[in-house]
PyMOL Python script that loads the backbone (N, CA, C, O; Angstrom):
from pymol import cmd

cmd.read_pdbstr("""\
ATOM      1  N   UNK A   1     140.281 203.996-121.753  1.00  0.00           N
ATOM      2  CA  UNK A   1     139.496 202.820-121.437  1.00  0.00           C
ATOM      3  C   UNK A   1     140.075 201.630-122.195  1.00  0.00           C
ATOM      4  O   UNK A   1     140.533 201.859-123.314  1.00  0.00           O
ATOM      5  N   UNK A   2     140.099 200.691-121.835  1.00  0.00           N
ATOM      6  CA  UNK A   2     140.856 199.042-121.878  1.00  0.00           C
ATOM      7  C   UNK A   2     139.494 198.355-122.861  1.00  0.00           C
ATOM      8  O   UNK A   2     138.278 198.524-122.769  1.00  0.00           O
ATOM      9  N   UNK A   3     140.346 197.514-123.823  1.00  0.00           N
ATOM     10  CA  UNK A   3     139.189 197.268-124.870  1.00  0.00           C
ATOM     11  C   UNK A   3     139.010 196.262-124.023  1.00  0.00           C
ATOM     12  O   UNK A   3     139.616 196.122-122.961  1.00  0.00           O
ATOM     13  N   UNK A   4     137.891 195.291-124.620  1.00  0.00           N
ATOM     14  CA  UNK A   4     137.267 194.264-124.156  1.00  0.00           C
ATOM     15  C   UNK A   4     138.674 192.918-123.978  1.00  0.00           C
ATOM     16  O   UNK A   4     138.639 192.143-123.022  1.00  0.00           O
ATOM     17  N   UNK A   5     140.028 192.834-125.242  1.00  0.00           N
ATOM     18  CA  UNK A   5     140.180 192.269-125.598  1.00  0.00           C
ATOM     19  C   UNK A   5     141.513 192.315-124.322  1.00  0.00           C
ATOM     20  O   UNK A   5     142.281 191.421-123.966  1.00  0.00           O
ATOM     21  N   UNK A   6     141.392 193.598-123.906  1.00  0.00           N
ATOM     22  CA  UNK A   6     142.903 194.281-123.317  1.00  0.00           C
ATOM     23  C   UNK A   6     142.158 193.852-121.827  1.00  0.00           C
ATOM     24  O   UNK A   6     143.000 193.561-120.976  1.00  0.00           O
ATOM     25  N   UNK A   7     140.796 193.762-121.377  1.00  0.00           N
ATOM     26  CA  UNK A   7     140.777 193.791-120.387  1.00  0.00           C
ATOM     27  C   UNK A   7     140.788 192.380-119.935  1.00  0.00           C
ATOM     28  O   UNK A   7     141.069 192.075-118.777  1.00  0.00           O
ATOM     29  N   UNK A   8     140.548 191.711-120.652  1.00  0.00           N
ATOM     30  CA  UNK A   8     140.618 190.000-120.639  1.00  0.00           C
ATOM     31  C   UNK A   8     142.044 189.552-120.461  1.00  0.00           C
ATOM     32  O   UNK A   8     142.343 188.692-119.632  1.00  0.00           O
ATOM     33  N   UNK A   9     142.840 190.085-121.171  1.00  0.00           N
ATOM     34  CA  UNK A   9     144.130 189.804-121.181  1.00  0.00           C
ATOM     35  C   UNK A   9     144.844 190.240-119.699  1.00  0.00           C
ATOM     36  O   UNK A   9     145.671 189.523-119.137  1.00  0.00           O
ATOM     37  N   UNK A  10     144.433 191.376-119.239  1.00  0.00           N
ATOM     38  CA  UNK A  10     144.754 191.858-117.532  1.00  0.00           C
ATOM     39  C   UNK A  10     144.476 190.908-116.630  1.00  0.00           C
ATOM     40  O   UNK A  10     145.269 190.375-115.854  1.00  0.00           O
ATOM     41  N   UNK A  11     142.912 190.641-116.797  1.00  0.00           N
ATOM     42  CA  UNK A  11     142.441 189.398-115.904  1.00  0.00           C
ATOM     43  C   UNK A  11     143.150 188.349-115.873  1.00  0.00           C
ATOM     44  O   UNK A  11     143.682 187.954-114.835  1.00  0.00           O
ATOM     45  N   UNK A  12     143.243 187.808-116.907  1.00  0.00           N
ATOM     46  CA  UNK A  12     144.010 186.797-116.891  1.00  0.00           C
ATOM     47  C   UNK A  12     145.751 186.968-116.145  1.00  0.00           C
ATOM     48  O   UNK A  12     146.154 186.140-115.328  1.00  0.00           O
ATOM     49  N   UNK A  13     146.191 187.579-116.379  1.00  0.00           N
ATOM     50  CA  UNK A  13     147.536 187.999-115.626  1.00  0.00           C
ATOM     51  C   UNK A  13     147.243 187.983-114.303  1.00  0.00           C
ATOM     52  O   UNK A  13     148.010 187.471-113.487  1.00  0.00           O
ATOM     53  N   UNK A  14     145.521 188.830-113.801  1.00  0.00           N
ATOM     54  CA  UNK A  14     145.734 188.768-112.391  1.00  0.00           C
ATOM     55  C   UNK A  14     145.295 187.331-111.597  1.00  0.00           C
ATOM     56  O   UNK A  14     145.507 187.053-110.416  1.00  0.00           O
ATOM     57  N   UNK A  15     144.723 186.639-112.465  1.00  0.00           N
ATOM     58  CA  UNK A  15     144.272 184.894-112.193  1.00  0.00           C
ATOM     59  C   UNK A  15     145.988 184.227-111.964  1.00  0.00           C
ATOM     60  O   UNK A  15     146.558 183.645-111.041  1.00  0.00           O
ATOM     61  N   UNK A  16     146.266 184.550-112.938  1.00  0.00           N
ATOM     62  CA  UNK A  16     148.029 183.455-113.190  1.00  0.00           C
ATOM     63  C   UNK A  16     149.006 184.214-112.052  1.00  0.00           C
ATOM     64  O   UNK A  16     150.143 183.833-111.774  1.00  0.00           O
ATOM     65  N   UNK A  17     148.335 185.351-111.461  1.00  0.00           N
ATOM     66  CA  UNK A  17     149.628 185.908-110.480  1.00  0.00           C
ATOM     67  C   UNK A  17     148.863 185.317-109.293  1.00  0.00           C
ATOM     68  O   UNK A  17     149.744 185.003-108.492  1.00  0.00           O
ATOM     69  N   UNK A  18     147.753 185.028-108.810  1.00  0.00           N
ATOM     70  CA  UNK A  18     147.279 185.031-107.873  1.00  0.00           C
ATOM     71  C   UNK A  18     147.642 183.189-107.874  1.00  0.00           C
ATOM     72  O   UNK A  18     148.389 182.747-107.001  1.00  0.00           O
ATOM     73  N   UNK A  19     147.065 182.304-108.870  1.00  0.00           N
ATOM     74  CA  UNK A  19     147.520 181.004-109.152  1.00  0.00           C
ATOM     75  C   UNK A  19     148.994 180.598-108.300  1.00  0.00           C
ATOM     76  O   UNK A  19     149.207 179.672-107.518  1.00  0.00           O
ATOM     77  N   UNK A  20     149.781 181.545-108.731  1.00  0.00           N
ATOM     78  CA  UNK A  20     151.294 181.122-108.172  1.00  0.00           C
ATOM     79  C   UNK A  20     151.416 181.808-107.187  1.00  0.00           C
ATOM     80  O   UNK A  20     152.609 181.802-106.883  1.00  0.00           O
ATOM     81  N   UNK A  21     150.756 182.493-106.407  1.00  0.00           N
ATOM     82  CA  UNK A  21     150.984 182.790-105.083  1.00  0.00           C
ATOM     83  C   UNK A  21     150.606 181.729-104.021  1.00  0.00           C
ATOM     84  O   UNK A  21     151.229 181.234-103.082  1.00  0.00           O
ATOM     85  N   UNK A  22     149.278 181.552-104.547  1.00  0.00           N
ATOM     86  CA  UNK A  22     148.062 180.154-103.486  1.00  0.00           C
ATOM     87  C   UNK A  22     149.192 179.107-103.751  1.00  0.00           C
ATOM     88  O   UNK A  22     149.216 178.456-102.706  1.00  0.00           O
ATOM     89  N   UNK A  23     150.228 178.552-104.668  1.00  0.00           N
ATOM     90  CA  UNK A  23     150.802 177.082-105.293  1.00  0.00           C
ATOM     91  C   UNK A  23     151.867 177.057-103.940  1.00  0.00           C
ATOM     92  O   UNK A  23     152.056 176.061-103.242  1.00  0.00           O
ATOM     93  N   UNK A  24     152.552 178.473-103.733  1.00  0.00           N
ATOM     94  CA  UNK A  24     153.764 178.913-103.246  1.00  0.00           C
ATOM     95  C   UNK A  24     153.452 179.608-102.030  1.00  0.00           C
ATOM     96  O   UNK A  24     154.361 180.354-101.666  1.00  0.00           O
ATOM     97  N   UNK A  25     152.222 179.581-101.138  1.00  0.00           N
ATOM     98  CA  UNK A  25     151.950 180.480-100.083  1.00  0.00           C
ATOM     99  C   UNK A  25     153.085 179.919 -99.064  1.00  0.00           C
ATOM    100  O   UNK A  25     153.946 180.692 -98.643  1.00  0.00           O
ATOM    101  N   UNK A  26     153.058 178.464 -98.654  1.00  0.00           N
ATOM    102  CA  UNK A  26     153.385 177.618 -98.021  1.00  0.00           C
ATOM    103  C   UNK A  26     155.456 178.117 -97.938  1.00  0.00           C
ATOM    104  O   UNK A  26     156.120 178.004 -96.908  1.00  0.00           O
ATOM    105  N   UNK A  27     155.929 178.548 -99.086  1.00  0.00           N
ATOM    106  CA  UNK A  27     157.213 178.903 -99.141  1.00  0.00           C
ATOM    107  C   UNK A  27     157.797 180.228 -99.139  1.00  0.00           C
ATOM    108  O   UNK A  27     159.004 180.468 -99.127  1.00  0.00           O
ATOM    109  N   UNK A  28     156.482 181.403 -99.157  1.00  0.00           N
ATOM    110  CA  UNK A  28     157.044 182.553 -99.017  1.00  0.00           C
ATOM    111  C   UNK A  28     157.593 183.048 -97.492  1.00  0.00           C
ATOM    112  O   UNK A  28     157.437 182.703 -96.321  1.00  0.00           O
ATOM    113  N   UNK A  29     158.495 184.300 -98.423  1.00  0.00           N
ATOM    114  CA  UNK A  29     158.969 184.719 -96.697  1.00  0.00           C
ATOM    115  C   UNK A  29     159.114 186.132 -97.458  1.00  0.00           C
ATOM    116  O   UNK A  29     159.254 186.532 -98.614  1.00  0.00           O
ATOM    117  N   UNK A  30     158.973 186.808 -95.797  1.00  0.00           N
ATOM    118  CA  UNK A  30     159.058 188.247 -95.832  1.00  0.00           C
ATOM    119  C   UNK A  30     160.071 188.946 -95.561  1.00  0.00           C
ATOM    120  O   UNK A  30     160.647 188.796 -94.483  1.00  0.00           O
ATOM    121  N   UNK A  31     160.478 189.824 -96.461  1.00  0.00           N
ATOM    122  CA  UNK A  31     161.857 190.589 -96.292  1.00  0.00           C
ATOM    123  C   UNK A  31     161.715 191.643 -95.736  1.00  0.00           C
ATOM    124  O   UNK A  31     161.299 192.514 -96.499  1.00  0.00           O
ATOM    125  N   UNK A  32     161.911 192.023 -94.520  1.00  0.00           N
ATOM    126  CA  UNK A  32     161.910 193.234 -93.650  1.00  0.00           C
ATOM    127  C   UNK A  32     163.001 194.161 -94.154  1.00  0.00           C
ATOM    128  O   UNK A  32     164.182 193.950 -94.432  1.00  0.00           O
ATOM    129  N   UNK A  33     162.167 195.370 -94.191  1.00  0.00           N
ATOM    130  CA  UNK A  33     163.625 196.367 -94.808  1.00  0.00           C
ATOM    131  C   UNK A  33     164.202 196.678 -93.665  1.00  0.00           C
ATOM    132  O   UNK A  33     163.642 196.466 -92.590  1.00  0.00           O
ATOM    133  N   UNK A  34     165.316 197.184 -93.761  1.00  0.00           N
ATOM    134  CA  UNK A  34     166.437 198.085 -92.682  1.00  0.00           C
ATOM    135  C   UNK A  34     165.482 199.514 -92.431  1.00  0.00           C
ATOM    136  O   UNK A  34     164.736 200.096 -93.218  1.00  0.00           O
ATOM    137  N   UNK A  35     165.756 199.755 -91.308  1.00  0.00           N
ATOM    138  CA  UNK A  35     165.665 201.350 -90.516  1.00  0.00           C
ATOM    139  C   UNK A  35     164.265 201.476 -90.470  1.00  0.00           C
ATOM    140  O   UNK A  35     163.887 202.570 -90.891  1.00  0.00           O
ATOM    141  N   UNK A  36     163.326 200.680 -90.078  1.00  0.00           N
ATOM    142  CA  UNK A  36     162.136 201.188 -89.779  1.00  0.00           C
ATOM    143  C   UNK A  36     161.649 201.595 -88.801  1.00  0.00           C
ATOM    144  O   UNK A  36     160.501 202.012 -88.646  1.00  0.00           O
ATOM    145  N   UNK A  37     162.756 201.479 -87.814  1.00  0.00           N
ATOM    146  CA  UNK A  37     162.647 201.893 -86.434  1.00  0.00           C
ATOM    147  C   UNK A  37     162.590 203.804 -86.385  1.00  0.00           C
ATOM    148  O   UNK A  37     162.152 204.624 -85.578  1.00  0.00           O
ATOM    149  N   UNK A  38     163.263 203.877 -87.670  1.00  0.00           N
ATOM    150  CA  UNK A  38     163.861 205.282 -87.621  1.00  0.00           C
ATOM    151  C   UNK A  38     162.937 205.656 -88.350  1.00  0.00           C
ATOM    152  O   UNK A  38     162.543 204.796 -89.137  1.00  0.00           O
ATOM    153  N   UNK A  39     162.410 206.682 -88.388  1.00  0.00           N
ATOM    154  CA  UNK A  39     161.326 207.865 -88.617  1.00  0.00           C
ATOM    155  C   UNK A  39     161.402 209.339 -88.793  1.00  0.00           C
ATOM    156  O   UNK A  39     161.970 209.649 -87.746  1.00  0.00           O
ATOM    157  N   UNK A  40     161.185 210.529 -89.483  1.00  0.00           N
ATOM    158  CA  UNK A  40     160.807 211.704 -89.256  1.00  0.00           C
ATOM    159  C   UNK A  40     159.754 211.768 -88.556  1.00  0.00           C
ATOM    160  O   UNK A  40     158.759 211.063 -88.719  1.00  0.00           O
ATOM    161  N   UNK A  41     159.915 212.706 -87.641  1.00  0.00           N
ATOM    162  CA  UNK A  41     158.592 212.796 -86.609  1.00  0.00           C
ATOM    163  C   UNK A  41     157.804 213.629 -87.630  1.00  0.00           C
ATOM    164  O   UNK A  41     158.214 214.193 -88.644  1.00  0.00           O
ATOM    165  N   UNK A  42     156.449 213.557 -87.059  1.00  0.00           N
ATOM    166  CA  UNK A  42     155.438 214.666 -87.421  1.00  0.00           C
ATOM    167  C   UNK A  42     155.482 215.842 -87.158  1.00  0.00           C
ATOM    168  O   UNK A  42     155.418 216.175 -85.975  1.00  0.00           O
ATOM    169  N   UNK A  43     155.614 216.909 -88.273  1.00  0.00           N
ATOM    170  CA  UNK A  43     155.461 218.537 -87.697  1.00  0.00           C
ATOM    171  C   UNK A  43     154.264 218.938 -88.464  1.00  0.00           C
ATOM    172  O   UNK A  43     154.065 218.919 -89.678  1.00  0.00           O
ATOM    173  N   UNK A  44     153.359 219.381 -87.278  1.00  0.00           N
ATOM    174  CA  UNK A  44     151.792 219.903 -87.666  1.00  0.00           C
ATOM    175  C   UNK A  44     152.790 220.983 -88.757  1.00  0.00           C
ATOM    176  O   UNK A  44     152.559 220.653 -89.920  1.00  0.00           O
ATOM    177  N   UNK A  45     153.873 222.226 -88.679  1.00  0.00           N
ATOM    178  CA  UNK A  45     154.238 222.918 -89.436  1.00  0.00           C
ATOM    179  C   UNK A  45     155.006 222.271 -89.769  1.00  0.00           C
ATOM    180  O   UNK A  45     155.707 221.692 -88.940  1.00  0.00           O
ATOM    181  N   UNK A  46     155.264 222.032 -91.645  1.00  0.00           N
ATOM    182  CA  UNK A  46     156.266 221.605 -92.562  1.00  0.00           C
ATOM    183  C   UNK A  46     157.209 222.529 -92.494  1.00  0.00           C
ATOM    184  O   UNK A  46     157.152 223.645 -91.976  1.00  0.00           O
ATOM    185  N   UNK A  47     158.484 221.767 -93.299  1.00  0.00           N
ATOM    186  CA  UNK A  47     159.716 223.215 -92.863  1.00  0.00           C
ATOM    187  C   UNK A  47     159.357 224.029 -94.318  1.00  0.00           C
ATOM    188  O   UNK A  47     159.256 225.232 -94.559  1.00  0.00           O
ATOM    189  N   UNK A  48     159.232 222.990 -95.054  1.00  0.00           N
ATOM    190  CA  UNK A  48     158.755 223.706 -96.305  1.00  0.00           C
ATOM    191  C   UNK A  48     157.397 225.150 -96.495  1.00  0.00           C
ATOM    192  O   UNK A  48     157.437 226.052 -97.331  1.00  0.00           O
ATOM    193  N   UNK A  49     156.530 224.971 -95.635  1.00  0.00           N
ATOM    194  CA  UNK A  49     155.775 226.103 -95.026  1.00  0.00           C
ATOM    195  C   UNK A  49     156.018 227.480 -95.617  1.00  0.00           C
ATOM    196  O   UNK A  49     155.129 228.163 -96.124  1.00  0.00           O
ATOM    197  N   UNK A  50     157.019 227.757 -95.534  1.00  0.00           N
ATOM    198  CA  UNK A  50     157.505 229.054 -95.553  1.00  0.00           C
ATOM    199  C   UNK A  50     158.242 229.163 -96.993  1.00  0.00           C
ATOM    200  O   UNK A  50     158.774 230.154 -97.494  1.00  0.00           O
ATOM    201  N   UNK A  51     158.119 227.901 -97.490  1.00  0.00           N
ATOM    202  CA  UNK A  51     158.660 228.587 -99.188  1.00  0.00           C
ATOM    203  C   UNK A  51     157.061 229.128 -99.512  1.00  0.00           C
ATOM    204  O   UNK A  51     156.784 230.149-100.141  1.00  0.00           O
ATOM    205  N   UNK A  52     156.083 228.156 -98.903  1.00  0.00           N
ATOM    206  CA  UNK A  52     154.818 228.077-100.257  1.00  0.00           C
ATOM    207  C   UNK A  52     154.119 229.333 -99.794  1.00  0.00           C
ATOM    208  O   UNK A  52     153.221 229.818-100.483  1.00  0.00           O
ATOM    209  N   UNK A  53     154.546 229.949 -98.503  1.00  0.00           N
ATOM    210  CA  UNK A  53     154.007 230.874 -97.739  1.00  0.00           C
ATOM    211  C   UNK A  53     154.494 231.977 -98.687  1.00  0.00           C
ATOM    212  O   UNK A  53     153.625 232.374 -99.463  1.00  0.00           O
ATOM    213  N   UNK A  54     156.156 232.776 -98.829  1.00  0.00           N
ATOM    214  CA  UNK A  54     156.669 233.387 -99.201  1.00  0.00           C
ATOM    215  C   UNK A  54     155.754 233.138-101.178  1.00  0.00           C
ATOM    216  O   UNK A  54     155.278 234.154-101.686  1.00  0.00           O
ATOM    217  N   UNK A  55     155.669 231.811-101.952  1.00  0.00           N
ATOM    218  CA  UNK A  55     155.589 232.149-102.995  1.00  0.00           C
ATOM    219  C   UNK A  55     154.139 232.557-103.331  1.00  0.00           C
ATOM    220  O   UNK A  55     153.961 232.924-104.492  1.00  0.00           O
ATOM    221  N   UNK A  56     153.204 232.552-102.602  1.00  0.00           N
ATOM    222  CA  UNK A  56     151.752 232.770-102.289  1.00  0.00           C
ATOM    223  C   UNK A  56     152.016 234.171-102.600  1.00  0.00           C
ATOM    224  O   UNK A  56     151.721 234.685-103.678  1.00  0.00           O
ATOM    225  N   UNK A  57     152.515 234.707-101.742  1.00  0.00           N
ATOM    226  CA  UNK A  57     152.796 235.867-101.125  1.00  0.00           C
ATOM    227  C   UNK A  57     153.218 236.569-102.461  1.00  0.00           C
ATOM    228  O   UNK A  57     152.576 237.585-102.730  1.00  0.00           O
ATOM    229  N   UNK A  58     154.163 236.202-103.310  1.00  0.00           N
ATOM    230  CA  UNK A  58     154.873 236.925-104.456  1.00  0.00           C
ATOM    231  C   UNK A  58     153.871 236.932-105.537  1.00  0.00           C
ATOM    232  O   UNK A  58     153.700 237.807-106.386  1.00  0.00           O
ATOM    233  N   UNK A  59     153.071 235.542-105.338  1.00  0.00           N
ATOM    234  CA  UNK A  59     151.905 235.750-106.738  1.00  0.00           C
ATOM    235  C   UNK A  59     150.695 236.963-106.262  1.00  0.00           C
ATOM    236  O   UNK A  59     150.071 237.580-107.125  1.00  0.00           O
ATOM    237  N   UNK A  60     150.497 237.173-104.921  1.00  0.00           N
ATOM    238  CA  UNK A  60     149.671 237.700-104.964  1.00  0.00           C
ATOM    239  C   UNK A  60     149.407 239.266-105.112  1.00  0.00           C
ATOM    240  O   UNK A  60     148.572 240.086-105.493  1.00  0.00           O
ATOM    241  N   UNK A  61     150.830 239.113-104.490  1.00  0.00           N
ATOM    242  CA  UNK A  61     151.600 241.006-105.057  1.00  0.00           C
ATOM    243  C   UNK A  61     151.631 241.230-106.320  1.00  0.00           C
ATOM    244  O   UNK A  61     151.056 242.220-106.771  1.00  0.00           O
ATOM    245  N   UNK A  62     152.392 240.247-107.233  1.00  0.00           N
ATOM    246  CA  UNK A  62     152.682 240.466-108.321  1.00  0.00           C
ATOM    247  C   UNK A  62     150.998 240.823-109.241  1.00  0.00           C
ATOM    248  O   UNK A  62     150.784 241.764-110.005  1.00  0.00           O
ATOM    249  N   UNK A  63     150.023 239.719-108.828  1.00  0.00           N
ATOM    250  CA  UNK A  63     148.332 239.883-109.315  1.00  0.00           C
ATOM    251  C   UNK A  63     148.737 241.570-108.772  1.00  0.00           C
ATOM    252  O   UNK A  63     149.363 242.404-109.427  1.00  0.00           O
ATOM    253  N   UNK A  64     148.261 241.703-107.629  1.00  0.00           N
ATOM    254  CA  UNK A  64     147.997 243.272-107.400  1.00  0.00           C
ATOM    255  C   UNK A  64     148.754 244.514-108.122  1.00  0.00           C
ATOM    256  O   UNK A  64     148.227 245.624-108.038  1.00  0.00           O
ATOM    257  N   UNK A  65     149.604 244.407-108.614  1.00  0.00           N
ATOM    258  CA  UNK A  65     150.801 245.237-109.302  1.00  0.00           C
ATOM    259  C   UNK A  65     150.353 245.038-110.794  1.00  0.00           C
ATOM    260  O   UNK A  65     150.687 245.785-111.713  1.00  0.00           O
ATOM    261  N   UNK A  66     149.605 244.005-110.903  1.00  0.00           N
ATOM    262  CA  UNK A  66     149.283 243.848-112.859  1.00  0.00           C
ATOM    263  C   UNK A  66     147.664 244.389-113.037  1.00  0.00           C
ATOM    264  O   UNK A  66     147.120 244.747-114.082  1.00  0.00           O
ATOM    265  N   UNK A  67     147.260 244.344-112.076  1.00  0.00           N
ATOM    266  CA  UNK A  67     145.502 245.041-112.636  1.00  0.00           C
ATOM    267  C   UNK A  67     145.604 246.335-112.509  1.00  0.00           C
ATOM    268  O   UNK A  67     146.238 246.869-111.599  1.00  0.00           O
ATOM    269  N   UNK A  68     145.045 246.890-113.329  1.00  0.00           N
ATOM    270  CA  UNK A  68     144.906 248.376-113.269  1.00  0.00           C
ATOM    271  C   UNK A  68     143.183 248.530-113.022  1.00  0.00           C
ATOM    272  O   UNK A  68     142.334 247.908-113.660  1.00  0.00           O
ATOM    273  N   UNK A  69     142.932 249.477-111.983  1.00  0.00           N
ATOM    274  CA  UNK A  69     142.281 249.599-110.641  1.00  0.00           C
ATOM    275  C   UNK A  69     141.631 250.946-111.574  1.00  0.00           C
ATOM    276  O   UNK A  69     140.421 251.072-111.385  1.00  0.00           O
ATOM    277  N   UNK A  70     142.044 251.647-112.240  1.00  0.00           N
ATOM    278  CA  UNK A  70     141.663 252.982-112.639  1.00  0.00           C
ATOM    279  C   UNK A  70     140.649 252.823-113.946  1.00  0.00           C
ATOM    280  O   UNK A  70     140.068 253.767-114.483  1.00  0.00           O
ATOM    281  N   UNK A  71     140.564 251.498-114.324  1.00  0.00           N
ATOM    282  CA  UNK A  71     139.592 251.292-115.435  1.00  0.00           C
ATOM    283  C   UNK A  71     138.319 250.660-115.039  1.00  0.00           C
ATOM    284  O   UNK A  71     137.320 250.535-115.747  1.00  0.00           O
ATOM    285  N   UNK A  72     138.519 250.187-113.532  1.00  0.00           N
ATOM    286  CA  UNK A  72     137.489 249.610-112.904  1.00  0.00           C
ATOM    287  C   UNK A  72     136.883 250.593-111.743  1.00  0.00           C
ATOM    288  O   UNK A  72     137.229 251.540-111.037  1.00  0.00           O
ATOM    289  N   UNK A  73     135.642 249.671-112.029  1.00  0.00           N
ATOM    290  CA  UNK A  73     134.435 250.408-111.152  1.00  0.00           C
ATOM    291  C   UNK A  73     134.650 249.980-109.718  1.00  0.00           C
ATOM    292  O   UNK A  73     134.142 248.888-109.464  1.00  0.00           O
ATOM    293  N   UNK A  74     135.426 250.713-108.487  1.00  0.00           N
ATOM    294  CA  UNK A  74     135.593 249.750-107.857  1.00  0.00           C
ATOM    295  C   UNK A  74     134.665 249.459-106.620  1.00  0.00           C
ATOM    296  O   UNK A  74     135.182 249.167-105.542  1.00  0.00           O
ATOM    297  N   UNK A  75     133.383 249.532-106.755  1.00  0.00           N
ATOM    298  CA  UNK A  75     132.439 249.751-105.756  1.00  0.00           C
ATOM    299  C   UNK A  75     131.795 248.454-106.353  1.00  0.00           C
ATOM    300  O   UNK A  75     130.856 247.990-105.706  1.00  0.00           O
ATOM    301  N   UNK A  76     132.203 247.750-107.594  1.00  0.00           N
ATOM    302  CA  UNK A  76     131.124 246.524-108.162  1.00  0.00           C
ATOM    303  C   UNK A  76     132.740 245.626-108.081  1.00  0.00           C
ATOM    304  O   UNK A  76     132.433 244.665-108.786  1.00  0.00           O
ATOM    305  N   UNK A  77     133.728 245.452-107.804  1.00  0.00           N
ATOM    306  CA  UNK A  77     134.794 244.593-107.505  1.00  0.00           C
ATOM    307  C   UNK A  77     135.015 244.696-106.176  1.00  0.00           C
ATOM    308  O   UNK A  77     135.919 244.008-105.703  1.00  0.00           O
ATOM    309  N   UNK A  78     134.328 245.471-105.406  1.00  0.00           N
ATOM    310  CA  UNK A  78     134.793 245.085-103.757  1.00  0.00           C
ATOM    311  C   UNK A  78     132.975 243.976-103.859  1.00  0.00           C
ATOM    312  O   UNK A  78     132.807 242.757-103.832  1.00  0.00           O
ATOM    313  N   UNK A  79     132.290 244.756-103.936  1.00  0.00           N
ATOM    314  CA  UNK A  79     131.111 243.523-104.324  1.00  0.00           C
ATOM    315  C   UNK A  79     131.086 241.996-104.750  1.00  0.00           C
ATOM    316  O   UNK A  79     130.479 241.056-104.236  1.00  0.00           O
ATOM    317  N   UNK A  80     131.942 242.038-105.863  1.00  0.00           N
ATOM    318  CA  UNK A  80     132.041 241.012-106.583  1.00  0.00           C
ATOM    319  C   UNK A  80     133.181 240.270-105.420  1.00  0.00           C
ATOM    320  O   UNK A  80     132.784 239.144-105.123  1.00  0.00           O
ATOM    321  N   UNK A  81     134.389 240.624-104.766  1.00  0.00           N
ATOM    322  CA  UNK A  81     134.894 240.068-103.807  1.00  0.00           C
ATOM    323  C   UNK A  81     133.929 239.472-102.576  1.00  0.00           C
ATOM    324  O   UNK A  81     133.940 238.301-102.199  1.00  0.00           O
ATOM    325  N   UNK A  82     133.090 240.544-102.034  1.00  0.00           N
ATOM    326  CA  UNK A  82     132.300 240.306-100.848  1.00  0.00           C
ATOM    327  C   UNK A  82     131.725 238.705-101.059  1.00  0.00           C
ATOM    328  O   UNK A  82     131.838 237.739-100.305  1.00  0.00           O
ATOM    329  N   UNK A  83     131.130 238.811-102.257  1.00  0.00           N
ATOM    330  CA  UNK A  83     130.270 237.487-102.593  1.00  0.00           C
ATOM    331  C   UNK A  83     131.234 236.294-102.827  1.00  0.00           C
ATOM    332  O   UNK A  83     130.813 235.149-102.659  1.00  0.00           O
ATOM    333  N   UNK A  84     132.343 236.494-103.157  1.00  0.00           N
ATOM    334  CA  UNK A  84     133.613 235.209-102.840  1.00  0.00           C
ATOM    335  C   UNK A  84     133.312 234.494-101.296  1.00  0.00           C
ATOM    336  O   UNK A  84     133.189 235.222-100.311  1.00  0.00           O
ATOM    337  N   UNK A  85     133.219 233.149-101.201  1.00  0.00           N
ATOM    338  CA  UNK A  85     133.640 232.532-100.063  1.00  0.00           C
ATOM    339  C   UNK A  85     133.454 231.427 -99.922  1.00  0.00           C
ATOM    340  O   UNK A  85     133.833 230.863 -98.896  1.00  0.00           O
TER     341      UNK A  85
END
""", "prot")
cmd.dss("prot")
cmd.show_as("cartoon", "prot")
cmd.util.cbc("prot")
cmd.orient("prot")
């Protein structure tokens, strides 16, 4: 959080930026960038998809391969799953 002294000091910057914009509206100009014509289309599927798919996939094996199942009750952890949602 911005002290009282810090936030006065912001304001003021945004008064003196706005000041020389209204002085200078009359002389600005707009610089159009290059290639905006050009685009990546939209893919409902990313190509990337299939890394986050595959690394999902490795954490969730790897979880299953690290609990040991034989110390648990497993009639109160399919429970405790059921109630997940």
């Amino acid at each position: 959080m911005l002290s009282s002294t810090a936030e006065d000091g912001e304001i003021e910057v945004q008064i003196s930026i706005l000041d020389v914009v209204r002085k200078n509206y009359d002389s600005l100009t707009l610089k159009l960038q290059d290639s905006l014509d050009q685009y990546e289309r939209y893919a409902e599927k990313p190509r990337h998809a299939a890394f986050f798919t595959a690394m999902v996939r490795s954490v969730v094996f790897d979880t299953r391969q690290s609990i040991d199942f034989s110390s648990m009750d497993l009639q109160l952890v399919l429970q405790e799953f059921s109630s997940i949602s």
